[in-house]
C-alpha positions as CSV (number, residue, x, y, z in Angstrom):
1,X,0.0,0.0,0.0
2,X,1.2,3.3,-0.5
3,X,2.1,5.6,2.4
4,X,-0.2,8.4,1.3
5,X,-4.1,7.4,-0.1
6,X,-7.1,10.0,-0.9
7,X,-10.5,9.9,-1.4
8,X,-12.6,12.8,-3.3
9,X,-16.5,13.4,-2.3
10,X,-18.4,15.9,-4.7
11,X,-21.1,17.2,-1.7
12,X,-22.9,18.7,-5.2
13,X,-24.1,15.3,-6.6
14,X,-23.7,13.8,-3.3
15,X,-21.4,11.0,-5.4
16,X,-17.6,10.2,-5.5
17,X,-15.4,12.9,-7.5
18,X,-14.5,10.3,-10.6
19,X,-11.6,11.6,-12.6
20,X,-10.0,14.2,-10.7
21,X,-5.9,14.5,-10.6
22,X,-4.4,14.4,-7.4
23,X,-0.3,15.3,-7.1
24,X,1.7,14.5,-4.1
25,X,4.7,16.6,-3.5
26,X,7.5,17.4,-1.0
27,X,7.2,20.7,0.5
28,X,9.9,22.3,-2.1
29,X,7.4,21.3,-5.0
30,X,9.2,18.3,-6.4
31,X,6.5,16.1,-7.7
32,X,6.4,12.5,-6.2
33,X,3.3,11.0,-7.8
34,X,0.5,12.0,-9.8
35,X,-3.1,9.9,-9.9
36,X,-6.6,10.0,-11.1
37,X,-9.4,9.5,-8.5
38,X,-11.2,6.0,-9.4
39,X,-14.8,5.4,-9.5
40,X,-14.9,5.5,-5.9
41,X,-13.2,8.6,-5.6
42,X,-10.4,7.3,-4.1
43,X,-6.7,7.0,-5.1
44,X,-5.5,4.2,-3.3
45,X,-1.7,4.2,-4.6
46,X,-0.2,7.7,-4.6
47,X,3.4,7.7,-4.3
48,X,5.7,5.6,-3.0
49,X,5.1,2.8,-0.3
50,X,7.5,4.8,2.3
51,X,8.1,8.6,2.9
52,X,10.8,10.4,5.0
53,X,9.4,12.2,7.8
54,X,8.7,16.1,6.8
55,X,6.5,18.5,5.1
56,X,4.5,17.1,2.2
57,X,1.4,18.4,0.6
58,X,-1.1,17.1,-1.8
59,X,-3.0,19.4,-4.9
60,X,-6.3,18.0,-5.8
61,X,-6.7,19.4,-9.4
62,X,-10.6,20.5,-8.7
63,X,-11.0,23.7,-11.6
64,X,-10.1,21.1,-14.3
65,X,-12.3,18.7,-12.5
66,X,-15.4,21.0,-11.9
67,X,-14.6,22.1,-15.9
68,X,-15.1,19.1,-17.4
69,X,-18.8,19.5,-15.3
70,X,-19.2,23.1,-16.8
71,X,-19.4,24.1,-13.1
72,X,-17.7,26.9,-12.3
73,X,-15.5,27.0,-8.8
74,X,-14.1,29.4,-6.6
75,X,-11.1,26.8,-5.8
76,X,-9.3,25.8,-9.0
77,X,-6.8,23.6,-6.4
78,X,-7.6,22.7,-3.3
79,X,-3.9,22.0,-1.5
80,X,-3.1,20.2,1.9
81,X,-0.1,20.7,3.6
82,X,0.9,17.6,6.0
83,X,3.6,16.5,8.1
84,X,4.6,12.4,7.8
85,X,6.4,11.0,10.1
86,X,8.2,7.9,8.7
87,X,7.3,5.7,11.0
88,X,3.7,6.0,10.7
89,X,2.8,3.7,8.1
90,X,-0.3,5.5,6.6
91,X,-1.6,9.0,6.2
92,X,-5.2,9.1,4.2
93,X,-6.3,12.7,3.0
94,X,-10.3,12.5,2.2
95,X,-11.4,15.8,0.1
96,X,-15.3,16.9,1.1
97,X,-15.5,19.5,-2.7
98,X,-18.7,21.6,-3.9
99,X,-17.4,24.2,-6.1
100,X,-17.4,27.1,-3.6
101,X,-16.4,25.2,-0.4
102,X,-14.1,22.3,0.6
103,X,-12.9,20.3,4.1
104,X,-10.5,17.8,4.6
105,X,-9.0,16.1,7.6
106,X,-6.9,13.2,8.8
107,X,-8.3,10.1,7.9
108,X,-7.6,6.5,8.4
């Protein structure tokens, strides 16, 4: 399993976010991993299966996403910054998305 996982819910249709990139980066903005949600919503390999401890953050790619809907949004990326520490051997980021609100938290 990979250390980091996400899961995308559009509140709007009340239905997983199908489609919609997800990029997992160090805190410097070197890329590690770049997904597409499933038909789920989820992405349930992002990245490798272990991660130094530090500053990461993840960029959920939700103006392309609410484009192809021909919604518009106020939030063209919605970004979480997150601290791993390595040995923690999961950290799952679940993305609650309407087009002019959004709410994440740590999940399991």
């Amino acid at each position: 399993m990979s250390h980091v996982t996400a899961h995308v819910l559009d509140a709007v249709v009340g239905a997983p976010a199908r489609g919609l990139t997800v990029v997992l980066e160090t805190a410097d903005g070197t890329p590690l991993a770049t997904a597409a949600t499933n038909d789920d919503g989820r992405v349930p390999e992002l990245g490798p299966q272990t991660l130094e401890s530090g500053d990461y953050r993840i960029t959920f790619r939700t103006g392309e996403y609410f484009a192809g809907r021909n919604q518009p949004t106020f939030y063209p990326f919605v970004t979480v910054n997150f601290t791993v520490r390595a040995e923690e051997a999961h950290y799952h980021v679940p993305l609650l998305l309407s087009p002019f609100a959004f709410s994440t938290y740590r999940g399991s």
